[in-house]
N, C-alpha and C positions, 0 to 999 in steps of 0.2 A: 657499188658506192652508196647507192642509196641503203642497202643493209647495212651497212656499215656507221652511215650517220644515225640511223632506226636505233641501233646498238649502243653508240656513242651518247645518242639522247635519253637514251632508257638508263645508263652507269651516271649520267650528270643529274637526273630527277632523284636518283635514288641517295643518291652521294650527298643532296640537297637534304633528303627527306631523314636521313641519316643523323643529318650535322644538325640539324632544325631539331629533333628527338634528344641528339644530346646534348645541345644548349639547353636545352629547356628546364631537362634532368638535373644538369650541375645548377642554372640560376635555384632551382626548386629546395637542389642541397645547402646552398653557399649563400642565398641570400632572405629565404626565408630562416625566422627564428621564433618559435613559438614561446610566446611569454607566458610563464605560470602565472596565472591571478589567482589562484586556489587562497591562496594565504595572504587576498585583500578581500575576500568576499565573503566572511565572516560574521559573526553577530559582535555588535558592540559591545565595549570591555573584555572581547576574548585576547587583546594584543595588548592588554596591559600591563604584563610583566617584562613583556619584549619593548613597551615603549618607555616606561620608568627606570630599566635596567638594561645595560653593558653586555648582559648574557650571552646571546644571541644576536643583536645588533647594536652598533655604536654611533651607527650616523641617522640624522630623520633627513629626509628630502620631501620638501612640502610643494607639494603644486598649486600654488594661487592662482586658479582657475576664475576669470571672469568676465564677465559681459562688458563689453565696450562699453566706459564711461563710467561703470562702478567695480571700479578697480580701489579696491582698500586705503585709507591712508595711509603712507609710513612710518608716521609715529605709532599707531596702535598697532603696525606689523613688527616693530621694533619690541615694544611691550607685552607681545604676546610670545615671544624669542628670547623677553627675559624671564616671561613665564614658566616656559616648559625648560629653559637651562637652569630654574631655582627647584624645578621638582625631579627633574631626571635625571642620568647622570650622563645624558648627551651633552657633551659638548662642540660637537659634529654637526649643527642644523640649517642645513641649505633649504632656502626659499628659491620657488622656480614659475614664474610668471606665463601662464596661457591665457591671450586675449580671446575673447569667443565670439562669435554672433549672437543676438539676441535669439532664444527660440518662439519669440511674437508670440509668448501668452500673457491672459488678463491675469490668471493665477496660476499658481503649480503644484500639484500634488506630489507627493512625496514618492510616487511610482514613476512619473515623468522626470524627476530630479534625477533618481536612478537611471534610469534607461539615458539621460542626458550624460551620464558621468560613464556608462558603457559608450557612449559614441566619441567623448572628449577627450578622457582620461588618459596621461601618457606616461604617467609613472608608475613601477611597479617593486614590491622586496626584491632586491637582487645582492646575491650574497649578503654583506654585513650590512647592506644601509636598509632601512625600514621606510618605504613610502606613505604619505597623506597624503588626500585628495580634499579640498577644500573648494565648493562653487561657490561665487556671488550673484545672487541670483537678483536680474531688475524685474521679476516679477513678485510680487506678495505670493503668501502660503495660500493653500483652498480653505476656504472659507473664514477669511481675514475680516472683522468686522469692527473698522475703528472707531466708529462713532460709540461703540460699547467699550473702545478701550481690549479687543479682543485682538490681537496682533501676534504672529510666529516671526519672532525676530533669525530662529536659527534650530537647527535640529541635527542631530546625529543619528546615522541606520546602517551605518555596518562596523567594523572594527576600526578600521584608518578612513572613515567617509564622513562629512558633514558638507552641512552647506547653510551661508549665513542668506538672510533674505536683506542685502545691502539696501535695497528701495525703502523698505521698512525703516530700517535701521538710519537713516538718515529723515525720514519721516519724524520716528519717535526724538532723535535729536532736536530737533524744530520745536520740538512744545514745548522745549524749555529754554532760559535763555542761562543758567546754571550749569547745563550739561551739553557737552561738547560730542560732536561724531563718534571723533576718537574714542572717549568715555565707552561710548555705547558699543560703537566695534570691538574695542580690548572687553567688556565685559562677559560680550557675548563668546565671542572666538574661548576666551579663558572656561567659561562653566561649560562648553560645549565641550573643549577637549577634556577637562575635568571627567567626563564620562567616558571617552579615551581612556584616562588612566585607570577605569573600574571603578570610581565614584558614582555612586552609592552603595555598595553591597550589586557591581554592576562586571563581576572581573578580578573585585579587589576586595580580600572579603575584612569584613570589618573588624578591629580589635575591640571594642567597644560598640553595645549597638546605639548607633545616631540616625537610623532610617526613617525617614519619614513615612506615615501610613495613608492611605485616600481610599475612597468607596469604591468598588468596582461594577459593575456592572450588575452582580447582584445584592447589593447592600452590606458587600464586609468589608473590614477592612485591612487590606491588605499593603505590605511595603510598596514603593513607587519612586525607589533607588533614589533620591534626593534628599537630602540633610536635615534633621528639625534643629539644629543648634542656629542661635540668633544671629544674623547679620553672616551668615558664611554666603560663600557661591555660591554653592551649590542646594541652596534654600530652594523647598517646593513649593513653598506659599506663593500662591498667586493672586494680589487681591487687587482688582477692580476699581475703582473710582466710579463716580457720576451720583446719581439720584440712586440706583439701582441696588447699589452697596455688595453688585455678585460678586462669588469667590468661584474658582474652577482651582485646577489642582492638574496639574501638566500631563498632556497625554503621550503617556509612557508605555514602552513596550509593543506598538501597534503593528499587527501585522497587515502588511501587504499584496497583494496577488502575486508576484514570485516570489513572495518569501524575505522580501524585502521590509525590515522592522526598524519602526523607532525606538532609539533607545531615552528619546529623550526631545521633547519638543518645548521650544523655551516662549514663554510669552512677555512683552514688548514693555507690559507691565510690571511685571517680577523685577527686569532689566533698569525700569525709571524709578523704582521706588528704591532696590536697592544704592543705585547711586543719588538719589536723594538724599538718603538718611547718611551717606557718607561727608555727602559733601558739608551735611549740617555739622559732623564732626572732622572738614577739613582732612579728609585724606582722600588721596587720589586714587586711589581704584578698590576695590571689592577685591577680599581675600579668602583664603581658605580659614576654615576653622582647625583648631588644634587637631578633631576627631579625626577630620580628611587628613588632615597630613600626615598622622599616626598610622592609616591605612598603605599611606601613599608608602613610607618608609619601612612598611615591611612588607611590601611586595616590591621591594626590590628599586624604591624613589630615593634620590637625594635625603642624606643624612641630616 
């Protein structure tokens, strides 16, 4: 008898250890699914023929990504929806809301944004729809100095990636009583994805050249993918206020320790001056210039 239970419990452990191995196997087949990101991890303006055109995908799904309490308004989320529907030929653009925690920094580098949008991120290209990822970030850029008027309202570093700095961006709202959130939301969100579609010679090459030129590091000067035609979005000129009278010239193309680049880092002033001079002439938001648009349209943008 005793043998016989010895046996009995040896066929029940194994029959256990059996069942246990092929649950495991099937959960491992049936409920994991490994998601491609290969084709969001990109360098900026590589996804601009796929975001401007029909080609290859028809729908954008935007993830508004952001921190508890700086969540975007929805007039300038409305505005920026009729932005990218007057230059693409998406008429397919789902917005998709992730509230976040703060990650309790004083500032953010542009390598911490990254590795934040690796931890957060929940959309991806699948089949025909095409994903962005947008963060709103309640911390300022590294090394933000407003008393100079030195401010990153928003930046783009990979294909379908940006992230607006909304703490900012409601900051710079404040010093005017002329220009509204919204304003400054919609402006930025618009020049940022601007470089999405390969704006400046950035993805989309140019039919005429309008590229603005700036010093590099060793005193030439070289293109720096944003506009010199007057009054467009996608303007490089950066100029400064106060006693000081500085100009800087936006810093573009920066590489990062993974590989992680800016394509395009926008300042706070660029942002208040452009909608200044608008508003002197009563129109409501900052547009493309004919040159941009002409690029946009033949890579494949709204006729």
């Amino acid at each position: 008898m005793n043998k016989f239970k010895s046996l009995l419990l040896v066929g029940i452990i194994t029959f256990a250890v059996s069942c246990s191995k092929s649950s495991s196997d099937s959960d491992g087949d049936t409920t994991e699914t490994k998601v491609d990101k290969s084709a969001n991890l990109l360098a900026t303006g590589d996804s601009a023929n796929d975001i401007l055109s029909n080609d290859t995908f028809d729908k954008l799904l935007i993830e508004i990504a952001y921190v508890t309490g700086f969540k975007p308004t929805d007039a300038a989320m409305t505005q920026f929806t009729d932005y990218l529907k007057a230059h693409t030929l998406k008429e397919q653009i789902e917005l998709v809301y992730n509230e976040l925690s703060s990650p309790s920094e004083d500032e953010l580098t542009l390598q911490e944004i990254a590795d934040l949008e690796t931890k957060n991120r929940t959309v991806f290209n699948t089949g025909s729809t095409l994903a962005i990822y947008i963060y709103f970030a309640d911390a300022p850029a590294e090394g933000d100095d407003i008393e100079d008027g030195l401010v990153t309202l928003g930046a783009v570093y990979r294909n379908t990636s940006m992230v607006i700095h909304e703490v900012t961006v409601r900051e710079l709202a404040g010093l005017s009583s002329s220009i509204s959130e919204v304003d400054v939301e919609t402006t930025t969100l618009n020049h940022e994805f601007g470089h999405l579609f390969g704006l400046v010679n950035l993805g989309s090459d140019m039919v005429n050249d309008h590229e603005s030129e700036s010093e590099n590091e060793d005193g030439q000067l070289v293109g720096d993918n944003h506009c010199n035609q007057t009054g467009c979005l996608m303007r490089a000129e950066l100029q400064f206020g106060g006693s000081t009278g500085k100009s800087l010239q936006s810093n573009t193309l920066t590489q990062y320790e993974d590989g992680v680049t800016s394509g395009c880092t926008l300042s706070g002033a660029t942002v208040l001056k452009l909608l200044q001079q608008n508003t002197e002439k009563s129109v409501a938001t900052v547009g493309l210039d004919p040159e941009c648009l002409l690029d946009i349209r033949a890579n494949g943008g709204r006729n």
